[in-house]
C-alpha positions as CSV (number, residue, x, y, z in Angstrom):
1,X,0.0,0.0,0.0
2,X,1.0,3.6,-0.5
3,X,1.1,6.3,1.9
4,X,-0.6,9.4,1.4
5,X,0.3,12.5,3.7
6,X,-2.1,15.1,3.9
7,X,-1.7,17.9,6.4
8,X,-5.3,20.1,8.3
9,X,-5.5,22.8,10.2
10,X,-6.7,21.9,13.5
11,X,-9.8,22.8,14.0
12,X,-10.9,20.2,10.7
13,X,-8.7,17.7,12.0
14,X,-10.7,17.8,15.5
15,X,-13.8,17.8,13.0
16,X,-12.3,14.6,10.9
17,X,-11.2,12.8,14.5
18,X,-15.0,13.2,15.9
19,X,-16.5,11.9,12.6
20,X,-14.1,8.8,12.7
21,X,-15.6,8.1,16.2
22,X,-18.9,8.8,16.1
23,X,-19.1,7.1,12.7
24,X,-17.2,4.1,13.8
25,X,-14.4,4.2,11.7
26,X,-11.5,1.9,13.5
27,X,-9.0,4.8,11.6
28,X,-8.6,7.8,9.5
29,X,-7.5,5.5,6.7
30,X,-10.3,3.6,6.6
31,X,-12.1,6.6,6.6
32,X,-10.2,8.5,4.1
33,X,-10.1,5.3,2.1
34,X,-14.1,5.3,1.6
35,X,-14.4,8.7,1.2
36,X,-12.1,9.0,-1.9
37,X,-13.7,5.7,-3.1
38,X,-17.0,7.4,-2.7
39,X,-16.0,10.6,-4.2
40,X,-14.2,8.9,-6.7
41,X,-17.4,7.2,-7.8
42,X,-19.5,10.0,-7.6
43,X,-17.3,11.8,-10.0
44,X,-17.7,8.6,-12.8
45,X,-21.3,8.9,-12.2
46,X,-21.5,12.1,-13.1
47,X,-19.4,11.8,-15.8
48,X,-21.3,8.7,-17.3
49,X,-24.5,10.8,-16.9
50,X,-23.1,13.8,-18.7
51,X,-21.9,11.2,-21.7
52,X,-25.8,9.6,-21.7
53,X,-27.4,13.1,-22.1
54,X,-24.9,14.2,-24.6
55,X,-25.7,10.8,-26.3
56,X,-29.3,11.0,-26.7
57,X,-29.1,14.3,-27.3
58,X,-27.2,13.3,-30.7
59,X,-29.2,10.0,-31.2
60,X,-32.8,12.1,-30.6
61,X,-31.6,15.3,-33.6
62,X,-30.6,12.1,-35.6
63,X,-33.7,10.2,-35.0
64,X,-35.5,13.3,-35.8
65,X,-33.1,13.9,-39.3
66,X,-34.2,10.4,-40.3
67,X,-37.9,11.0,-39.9
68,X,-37.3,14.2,-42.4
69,X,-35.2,11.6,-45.0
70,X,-38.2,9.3,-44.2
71,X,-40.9,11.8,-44.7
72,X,-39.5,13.5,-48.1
73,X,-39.0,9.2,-49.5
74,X,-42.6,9.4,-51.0
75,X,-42.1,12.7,-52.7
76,X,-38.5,11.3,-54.6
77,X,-40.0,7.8,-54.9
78,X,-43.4,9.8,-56.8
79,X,-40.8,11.7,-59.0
80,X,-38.9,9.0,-60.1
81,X,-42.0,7.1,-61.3
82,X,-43.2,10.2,-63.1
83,X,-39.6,10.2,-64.8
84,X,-39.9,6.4,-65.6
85,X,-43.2,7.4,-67.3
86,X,-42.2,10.3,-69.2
87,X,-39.0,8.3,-70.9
């Protein structure tokens, strides 16, 4: 394991050493441990989210593109037979 150093002023250490007790942490490793994990986590969540919105974003303007394409098929399918007939 690596060792991490990370220096408080004391009035949030006192604030760190109370949480670690009253939330039964057997260390401020273990503490610090989760709460990265849990920030760390948090962080891809909101990340993964923010790639989802982006996504459907795209897929819903090119959902709606197709449905333009789509709806425009019959007029180009209606000229091409009334090019067929006048050859």
């Amino acid at each position: 394991m690596k060792t991490l150093t990370v220096k408080l002023d004391d009035t949030f250490a006192k604030a760190v050493e109370r949480f670690q007790q009253t939330h039964g942490y057997m260390s401020k490793s273990e503490m610090v441990r989760e709460a990265l994990q849990s920030f760390m986590i948090t962080q891809r969540k909101s990340q993964l989210q923010a790639n989802l919105q982006r996504y459907l974003k795209d897929h819903q303007a090119q959902t709606e593109a197709a449905d333009v394409v789509e709806s425009r098929m019959f007029l180009t399918e209606e000229a091409l037979k009334h090019a067929e007939v006048q050859e």
